[in-house]
C-alpha positions in Angstrom: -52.5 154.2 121.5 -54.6 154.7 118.1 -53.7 155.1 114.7 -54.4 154.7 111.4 -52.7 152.8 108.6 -52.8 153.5 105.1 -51.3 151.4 101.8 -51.5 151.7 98.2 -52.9 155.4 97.1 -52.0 154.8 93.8 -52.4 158.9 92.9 -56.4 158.7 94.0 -56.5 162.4 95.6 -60.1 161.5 95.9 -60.2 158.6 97.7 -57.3 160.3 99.9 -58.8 163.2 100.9 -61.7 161.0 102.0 -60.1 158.4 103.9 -58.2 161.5 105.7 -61.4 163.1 106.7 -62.3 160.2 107.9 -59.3 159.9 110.2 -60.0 163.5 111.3 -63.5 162.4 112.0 -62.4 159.6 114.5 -60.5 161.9 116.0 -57.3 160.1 115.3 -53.9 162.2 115.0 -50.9 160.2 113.9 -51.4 158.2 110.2 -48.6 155.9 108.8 -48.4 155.6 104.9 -47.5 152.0 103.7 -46.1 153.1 100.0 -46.9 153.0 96.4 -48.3 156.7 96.1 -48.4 157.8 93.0 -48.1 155.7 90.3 -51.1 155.1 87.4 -53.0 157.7 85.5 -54.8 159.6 88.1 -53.7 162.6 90.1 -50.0 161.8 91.3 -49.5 165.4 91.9 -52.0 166.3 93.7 -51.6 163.3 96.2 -47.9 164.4 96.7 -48.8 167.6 97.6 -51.4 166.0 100.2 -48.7 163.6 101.4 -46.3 166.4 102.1 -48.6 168.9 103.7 -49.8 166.7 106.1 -46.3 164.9 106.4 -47.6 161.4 106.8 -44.5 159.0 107.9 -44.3 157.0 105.1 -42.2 153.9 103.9 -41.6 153.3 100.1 -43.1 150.9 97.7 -42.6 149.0 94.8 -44.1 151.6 92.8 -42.2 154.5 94.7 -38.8 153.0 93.8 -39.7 152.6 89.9 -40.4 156.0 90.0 -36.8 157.1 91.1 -34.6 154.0 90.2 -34.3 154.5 86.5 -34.6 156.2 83.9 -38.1 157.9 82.3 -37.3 155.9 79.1 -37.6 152.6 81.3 -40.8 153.0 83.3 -43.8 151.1 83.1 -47.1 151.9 82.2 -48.1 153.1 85.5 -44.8 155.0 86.6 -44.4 157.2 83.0 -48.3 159.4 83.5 -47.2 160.0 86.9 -44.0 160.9 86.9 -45.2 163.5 84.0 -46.7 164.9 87.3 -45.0 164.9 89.8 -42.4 168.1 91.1 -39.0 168.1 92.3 -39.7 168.0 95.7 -42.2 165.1 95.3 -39.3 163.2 93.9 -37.0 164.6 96.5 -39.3 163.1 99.2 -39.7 159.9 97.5 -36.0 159.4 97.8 -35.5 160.0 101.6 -38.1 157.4 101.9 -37.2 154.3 103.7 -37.5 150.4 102.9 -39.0 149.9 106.2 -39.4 151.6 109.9 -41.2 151.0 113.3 -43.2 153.8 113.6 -44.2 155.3 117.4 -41.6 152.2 118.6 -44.8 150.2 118.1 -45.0 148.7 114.6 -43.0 147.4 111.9 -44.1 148.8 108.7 -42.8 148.0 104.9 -44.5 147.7 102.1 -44.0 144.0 101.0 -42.7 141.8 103.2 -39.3 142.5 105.5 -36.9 141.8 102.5 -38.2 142.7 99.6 -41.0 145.0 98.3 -42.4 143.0 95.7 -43.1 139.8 97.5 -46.4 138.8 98.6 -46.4 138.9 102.6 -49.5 136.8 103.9 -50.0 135.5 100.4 -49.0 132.8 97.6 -49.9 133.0 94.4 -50.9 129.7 92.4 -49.9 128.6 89.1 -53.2 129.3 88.2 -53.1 132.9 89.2 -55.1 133.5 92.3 -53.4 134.5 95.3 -53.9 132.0 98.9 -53.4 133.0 102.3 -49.6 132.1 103.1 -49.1 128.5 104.9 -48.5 130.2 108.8 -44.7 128.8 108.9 -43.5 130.6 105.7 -45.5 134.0 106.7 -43.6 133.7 110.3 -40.0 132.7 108.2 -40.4 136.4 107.0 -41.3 138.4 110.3 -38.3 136.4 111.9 -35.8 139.0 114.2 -39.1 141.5 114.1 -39.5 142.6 117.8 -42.8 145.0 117.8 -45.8 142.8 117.9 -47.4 144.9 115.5 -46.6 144.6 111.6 -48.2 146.1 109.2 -47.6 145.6 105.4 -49.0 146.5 101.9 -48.6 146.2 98.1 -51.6 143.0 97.4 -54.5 145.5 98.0 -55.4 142.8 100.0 -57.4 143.7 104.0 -56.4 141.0 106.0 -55.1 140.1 109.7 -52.9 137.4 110.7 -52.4 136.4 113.7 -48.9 134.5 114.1 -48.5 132.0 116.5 -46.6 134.0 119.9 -49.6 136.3 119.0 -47.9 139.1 117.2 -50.5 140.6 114.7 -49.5 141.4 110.5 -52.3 143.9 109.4 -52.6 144.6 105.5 -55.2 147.6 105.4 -55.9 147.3 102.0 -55.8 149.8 99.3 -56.9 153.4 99.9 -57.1 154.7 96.2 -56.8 150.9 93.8 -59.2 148.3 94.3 -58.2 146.2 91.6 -55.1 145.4 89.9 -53.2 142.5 87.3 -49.7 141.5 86.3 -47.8 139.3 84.6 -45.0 138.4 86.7 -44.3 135.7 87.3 -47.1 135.1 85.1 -50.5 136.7 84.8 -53.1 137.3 87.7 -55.4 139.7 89.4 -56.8 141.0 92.2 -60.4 142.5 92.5 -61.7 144.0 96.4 -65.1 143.4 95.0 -66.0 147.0 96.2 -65.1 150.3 95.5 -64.4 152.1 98.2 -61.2 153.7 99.8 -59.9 151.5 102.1 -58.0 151.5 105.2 -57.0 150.0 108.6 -57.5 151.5 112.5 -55.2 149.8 115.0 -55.7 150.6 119.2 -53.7 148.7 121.2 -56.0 147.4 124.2 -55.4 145.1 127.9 -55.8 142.7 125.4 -53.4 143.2 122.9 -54.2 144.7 119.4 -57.3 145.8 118.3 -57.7 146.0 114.3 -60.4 148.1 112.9 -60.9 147.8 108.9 -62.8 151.1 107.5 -63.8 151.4 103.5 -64.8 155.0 102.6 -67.1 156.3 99.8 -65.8 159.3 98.0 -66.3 160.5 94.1 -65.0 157.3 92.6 -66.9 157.9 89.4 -64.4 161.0 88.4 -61.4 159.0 89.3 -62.8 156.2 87.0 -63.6 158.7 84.5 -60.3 160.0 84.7 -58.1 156.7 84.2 -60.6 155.4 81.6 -59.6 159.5 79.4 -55.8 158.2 80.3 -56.4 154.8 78.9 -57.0 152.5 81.3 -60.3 151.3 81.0 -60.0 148.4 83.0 -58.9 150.1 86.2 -61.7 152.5 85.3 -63.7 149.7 85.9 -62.3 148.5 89.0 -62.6 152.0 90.1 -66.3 152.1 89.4 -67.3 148.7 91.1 -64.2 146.7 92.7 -64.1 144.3 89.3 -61.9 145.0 86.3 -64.5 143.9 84.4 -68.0 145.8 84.1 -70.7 143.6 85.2 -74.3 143.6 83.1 -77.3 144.8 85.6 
């Protein structure tokens, strides 16, 4: 079996479309969506409509539930341009979506970890605000009672493989449409890819187990960036542009 994993779209149509052609390109049928879809100030709409059409199997993230778990008068930042967006049957589909699933009886999928979709899987963030690779035991606490061999997670933007030690595999493909991100809970930090390309995961399952592929994707990044930076974000703009929040001199 192949597949292809996505997290993290974050209303990019662009880098959507791209990573999906991409897909097609491989010649790879069945796509699984790891959540947060819409929110920031790109195109939320358009990516819903994508979403639907091609009816990816999809869990919910972070972002998904702030969209649909209060009211507009309580949104962040990120959740008020594109709910201003987004239809009636995009919110419709955002509520049958599910905390987590095993898609094709071969992978756990969520969005966080396995109990809730804000916490940092396969990292730990420090005091000082940079996010570590997860000490092995705590990663395994959380994957505890999972039977599939595969997981696969997303919300840190983060592409990484961990291997857990019976050998079952946690894939984070990265983020397909939001290479860069900050926040200030618990208190502030940030991530940056360090690139700007749509990124996402390929997983065949081999004699030998689990095969992870990582692909990033060019696409017209410079209108998305132009777009965010018209919609007041300047700094994902820049992370948009380059992978770092901040614009690096030449």
């Amino acid at each position: 079996m192949i597949f292809a994993a996505i997290a993290d779209v974050h209303g990019n149509c662009a880098a959507l479309d791209a990573v999906l052609a991409d897909i097609e390109k491989l010649g790879i049928e069945d796509v699984v969506n790891l959540g947060d879809c819409f929110s920031g100030p790109l195109e939320a709409g358009i990516t819903g409509d994508i979403l639907l059409k091609n009816r990816i199997p999809s869990v919910r993230g972070n972002h998904d539930r702030a969209l649909i778990d209060r009211p507009f008068e309580a949104m962040g930042d990120w959740e008020k341009p594109a709910h201003a967006q987004l239809s009636a049957a995009h919110l419709d589909w955002l509520q049958t979506l599910p905390f987590d699933m095993v898609f094709k009886d071969v992978a756990y999928c969520c969005h966080g970890s396995p109990k809730d979709d804000l916490e940092y899987w396969l990292e730990r963030l420090s005091p000082e605000g940079v996010l570590h690779l997860r000490p092995l035991d705590e990663i395994e606490v959380l994957a505890e009672g999972i039977e599939q061999t595969l997981m696969l997670c997303g919300h840190t933007h983060i592409a990484r493989t961990v291997q857990l030690s019976d050998g079952r595999l946690i894939v984070n493909p990265g983020s397909v449409g939001c290479p860069g991100w900050t926040d200030n809970e618990p208190f502030y930090h940030q991530v940056e890819a360090g690139h700007p390309f749509a990124s996402y995961a390929v997983l065949e399952e081999t004699g030998r187990g689990w095969q992870v592929y990582f692909r990033q994707v060019r696409y017209d990044n410079l209108a998305m960036a132009e777009l965010a930076r018209v919609n007041g974000m300047p700094r994902l703009a820049n992370v948009i542009v380059g992978g770092w929040l901040s614009l690096r001199s030449t």
